[in-house]
KOLMINU-714522 format. One record per residue (C-alpha): x, y, z. Coordinates in nm, 4 decimals, decimal comma. Each point is the difference from the previous one (the first is absolute). Layout:
xx	yy	zz
X	Y	Z
...
***
This chain:
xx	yy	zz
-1,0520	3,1426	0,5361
0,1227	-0,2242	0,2725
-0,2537	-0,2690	0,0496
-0,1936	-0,0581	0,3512
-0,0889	-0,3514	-0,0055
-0,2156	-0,1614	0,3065
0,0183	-0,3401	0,0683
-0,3181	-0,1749	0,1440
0,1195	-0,2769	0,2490
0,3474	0,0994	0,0115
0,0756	-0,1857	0,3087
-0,0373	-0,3406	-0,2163
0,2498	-0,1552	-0,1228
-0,0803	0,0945	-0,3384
-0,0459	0,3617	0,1187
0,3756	0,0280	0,1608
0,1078	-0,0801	-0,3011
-0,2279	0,2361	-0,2324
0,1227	0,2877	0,2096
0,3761	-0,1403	-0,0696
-0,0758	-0,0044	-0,3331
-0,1080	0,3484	-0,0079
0,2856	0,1311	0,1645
0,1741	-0,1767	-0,2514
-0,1775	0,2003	-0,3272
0,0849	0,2992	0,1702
-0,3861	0,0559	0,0830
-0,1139	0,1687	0,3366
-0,1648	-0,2029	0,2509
-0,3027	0,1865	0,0915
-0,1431	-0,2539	0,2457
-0,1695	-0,3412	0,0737
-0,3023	-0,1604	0,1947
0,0528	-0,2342	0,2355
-0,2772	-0,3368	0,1296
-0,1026	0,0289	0,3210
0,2777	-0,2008	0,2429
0,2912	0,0026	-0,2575
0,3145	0,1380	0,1385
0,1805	0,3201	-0,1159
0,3505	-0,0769	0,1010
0,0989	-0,0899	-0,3330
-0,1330	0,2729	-0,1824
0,2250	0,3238	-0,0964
0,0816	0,1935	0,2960
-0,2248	0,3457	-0,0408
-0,2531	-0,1785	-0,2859
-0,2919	0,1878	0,0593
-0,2658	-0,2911	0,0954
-0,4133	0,1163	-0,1566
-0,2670	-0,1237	0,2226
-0,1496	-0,1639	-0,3859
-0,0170	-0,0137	-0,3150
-0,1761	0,3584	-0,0742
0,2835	0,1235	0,1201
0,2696	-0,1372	-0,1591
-0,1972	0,0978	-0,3079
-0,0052	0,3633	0,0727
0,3726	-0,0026	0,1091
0,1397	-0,2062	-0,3193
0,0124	0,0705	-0,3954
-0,0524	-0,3904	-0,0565
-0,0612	-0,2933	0,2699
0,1104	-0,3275	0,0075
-0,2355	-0,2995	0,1355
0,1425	-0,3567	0,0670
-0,2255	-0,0623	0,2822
-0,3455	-0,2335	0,0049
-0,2474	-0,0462	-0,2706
-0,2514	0,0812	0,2562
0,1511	0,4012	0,0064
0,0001	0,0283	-0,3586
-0,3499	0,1174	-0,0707
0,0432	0,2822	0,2831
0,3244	0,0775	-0,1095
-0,0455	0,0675	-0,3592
-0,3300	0,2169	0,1019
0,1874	0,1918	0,2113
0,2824	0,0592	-0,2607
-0,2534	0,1049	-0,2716
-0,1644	0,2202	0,2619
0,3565	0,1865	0,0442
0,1276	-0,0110	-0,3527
0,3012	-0,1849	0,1007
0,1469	-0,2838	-0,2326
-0,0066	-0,3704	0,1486
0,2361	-0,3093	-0,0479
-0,1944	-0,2751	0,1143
0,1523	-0,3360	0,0385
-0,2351	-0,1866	0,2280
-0,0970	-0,3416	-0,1119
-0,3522	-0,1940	0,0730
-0,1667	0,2864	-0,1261
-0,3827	-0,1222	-0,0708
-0,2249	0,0741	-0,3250
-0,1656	0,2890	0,1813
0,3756	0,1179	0,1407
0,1119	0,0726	-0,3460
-0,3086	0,1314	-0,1390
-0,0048	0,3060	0,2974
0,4253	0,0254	-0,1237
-0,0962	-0,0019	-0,3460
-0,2627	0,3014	0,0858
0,2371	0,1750	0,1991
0,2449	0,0123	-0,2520
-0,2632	0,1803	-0,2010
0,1495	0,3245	0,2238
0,3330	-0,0857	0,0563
0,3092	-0,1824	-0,1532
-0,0237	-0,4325	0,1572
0,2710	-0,1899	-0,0579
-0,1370	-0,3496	0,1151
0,2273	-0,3033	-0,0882
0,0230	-0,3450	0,1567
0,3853	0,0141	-0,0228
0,1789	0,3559	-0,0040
0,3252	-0,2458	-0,1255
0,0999	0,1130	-0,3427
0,0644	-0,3994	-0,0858
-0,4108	-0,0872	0,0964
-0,1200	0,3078	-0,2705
0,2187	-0,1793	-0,2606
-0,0866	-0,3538	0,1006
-0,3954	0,1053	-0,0271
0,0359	0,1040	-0,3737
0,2509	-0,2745	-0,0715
-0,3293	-0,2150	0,1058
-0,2194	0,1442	-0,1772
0,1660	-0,0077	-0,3300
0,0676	-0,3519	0,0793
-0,4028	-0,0522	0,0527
-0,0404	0,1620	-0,3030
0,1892	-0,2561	-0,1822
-0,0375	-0,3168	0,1683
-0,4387	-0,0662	-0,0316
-0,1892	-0,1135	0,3246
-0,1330	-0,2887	-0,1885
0,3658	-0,1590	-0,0521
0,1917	0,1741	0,3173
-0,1188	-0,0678	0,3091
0,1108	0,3513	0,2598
0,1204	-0,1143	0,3356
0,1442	0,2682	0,2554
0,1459	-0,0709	0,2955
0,1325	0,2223	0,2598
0,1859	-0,0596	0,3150
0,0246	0,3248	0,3181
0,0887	-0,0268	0,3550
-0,1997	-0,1389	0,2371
-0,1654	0,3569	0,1374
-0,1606	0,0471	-0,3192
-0,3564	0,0277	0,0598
-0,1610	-0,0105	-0,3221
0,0504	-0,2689	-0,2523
0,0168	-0,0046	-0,3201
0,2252	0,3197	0,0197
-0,0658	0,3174	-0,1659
0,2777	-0,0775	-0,2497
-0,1606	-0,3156	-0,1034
-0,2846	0,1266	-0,0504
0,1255	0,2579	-0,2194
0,1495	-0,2696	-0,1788
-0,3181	-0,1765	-0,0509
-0,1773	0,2894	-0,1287
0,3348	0,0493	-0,2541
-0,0260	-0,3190	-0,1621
-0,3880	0,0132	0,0132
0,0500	0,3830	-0,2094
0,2457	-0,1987	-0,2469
-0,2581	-0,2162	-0,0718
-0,2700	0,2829	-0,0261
-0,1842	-0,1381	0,3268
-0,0379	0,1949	0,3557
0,1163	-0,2581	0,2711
-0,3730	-0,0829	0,0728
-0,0642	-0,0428	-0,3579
0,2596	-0,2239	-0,0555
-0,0762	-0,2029	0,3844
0,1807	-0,0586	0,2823
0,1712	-0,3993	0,1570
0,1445	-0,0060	0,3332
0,0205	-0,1728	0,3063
-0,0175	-0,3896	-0,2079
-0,0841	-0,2255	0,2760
-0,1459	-0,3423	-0,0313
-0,2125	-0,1022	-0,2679
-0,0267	0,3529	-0,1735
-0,0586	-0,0759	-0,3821
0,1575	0,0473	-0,2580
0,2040	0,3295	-0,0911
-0,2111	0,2367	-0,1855
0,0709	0,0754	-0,3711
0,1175	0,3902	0,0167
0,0094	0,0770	0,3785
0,2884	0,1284	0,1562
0,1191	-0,1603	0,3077
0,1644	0,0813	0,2982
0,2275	-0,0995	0,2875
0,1030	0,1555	0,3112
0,2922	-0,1082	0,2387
0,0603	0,1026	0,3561
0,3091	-0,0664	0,1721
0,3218	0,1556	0,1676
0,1051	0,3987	-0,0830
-0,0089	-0,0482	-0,3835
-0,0844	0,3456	-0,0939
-0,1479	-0,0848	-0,3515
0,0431	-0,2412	-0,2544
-0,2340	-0,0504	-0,3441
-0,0543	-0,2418	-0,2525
-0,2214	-0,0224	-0,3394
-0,0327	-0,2917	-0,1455
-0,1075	-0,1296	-0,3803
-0,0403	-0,2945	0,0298
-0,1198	-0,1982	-0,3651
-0,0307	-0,3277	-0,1024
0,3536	-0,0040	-0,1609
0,1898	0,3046	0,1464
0,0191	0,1837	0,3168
0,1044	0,3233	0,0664
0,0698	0,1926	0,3500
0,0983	0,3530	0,1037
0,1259	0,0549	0,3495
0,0638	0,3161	0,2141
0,1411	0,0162	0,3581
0,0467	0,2930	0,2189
0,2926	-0,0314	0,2411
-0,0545	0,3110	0,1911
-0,3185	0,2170	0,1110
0,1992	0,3406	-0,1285
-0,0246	-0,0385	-0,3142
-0,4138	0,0777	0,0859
0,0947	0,2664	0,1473
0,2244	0,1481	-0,2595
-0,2392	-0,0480	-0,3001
-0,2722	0,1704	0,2425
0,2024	0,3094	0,0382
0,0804	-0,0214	-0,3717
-0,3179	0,0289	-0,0687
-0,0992	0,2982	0,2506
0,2666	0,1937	-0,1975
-0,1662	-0,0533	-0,2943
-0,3510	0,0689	0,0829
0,1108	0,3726	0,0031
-0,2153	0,2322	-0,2248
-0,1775	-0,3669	-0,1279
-0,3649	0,0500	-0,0880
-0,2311	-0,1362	0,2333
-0,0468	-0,3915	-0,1090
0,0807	-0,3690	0,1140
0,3109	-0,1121	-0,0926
0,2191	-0,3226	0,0900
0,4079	-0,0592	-0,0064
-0,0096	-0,0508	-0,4242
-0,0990	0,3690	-0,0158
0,2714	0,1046	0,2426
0,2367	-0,1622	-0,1707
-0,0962	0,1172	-0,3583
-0,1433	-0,3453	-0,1128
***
């Protein structure tokens, strides 16, 4: 079968280059929403242009969703409601966001990562293995993250999954195991166990992560930097591929991969 994937948002920059990307697997292009206001001279000449996101679900076999963690509750409803498969990779996504994606992949395959980039599924087990070995009490978690200076939400959705990697290595949910950030003036002392958490904004940097260990005698840091927004956009695609004939079920970028 020759795959009709939608793109929601595919004016964005991120949506130009999911559509290149699908070109690019061979996949057909069954359409894309547009926000009110955004311009369609750089989209596809003849790309059929849905008036939302119903439908570009009834038009494509899977749809892909970079836009706002504001759309991600109506988006995944509306994807369950049509049966179609969803790639979401919105960030910000609140408690009650991922609790209505959770129940909507209940009806329909969710692939919902904070990083579609093959190198962020690895460097989330790496850090959980490494959480698993290296005891709250005697290794203090530090991660700090640096985006460009559009980002709106902070910490990022990628260091977030972090936190709640190394809080699973250590047999904790990230609430369990507590939260630091924003240190500013007389703050206290760090907290035994907590994981703690950075965020820079500056310039066009497009992502870059660090864990830290840090003990009283050692420390130990993993890094991972993303050069260039495409390789999003290919691990989304990636995974719309392989969402085909999947039972219904939420599943991240370790599952796609075969993790």
């Amino acid at each position: 079968m020759n795959l009709r994937i939608g793109i929601a948002g595919i004016a964005g920059r991120m949506g130009r280059l999911l559509a290149e990307e699908t070109a690019a697997a061979g996949a057909t292009l069954a359409g894309g929403t547009i926000r009110l206001g955004a311009s369609l001279s750089t989209l596809p000449p003849g790309l059929p242009v849905l008036p939302d996101i119903v439908a570009l679900c009834a038009a494509s076999d899977v749809v892909l969703d970079f836009t706002h963690a504001h759309s991600a509750r109506a988006h995944a409803l509306a994807a369950a409601e049509s049966g179609t498969p969803l790639i979401l990779g919105s960030s910000g996504l609140s408690a009650a966001d991922e609790a209505a994606v959770a129940e909507a992949a209940e009806r329909i395959p969710v692939v919902y990562a904070a990083s579609f980039a093959p190198g962020v599924a690895l460097f989330l087990a790496i850090a959980e293995r490494m959480a698993a070995a290296l005891p709250g009490d005697q290794y203090d978690a530090e991660i700090v993250e640096m985006h460009h200076r559009q980002k709106v939400d902070a910490p990022s959705g990628t260091a977030v999954a972090l936190g709640r990697a190394v809080a699973a290595g250590r047999g904790k949910t990230l609430d369990e195991a507590g939260r630091e950030s924003g240190r500013d003036g007389h703050c206290g002392a760090r907290g035994t166990g907590t994981i703690g958490f950075a965020a820079l904004r500056g310039g066009q940097v497009v992502g870059e992560h660090t864990l830290l260990f840090a003990g009283a005698s050692e420390h130990i840091s993993l890094t991972h930097r993303n050069f260039d927004r495409r390789v999003y956009a290919a691990g989304a695609v990636r995974a719309a591929l392989w969402t085909q004939g999947k039972a219904p079920g939420l599943y991240g970028m370790r599952d796609v991969l075969g993790m």
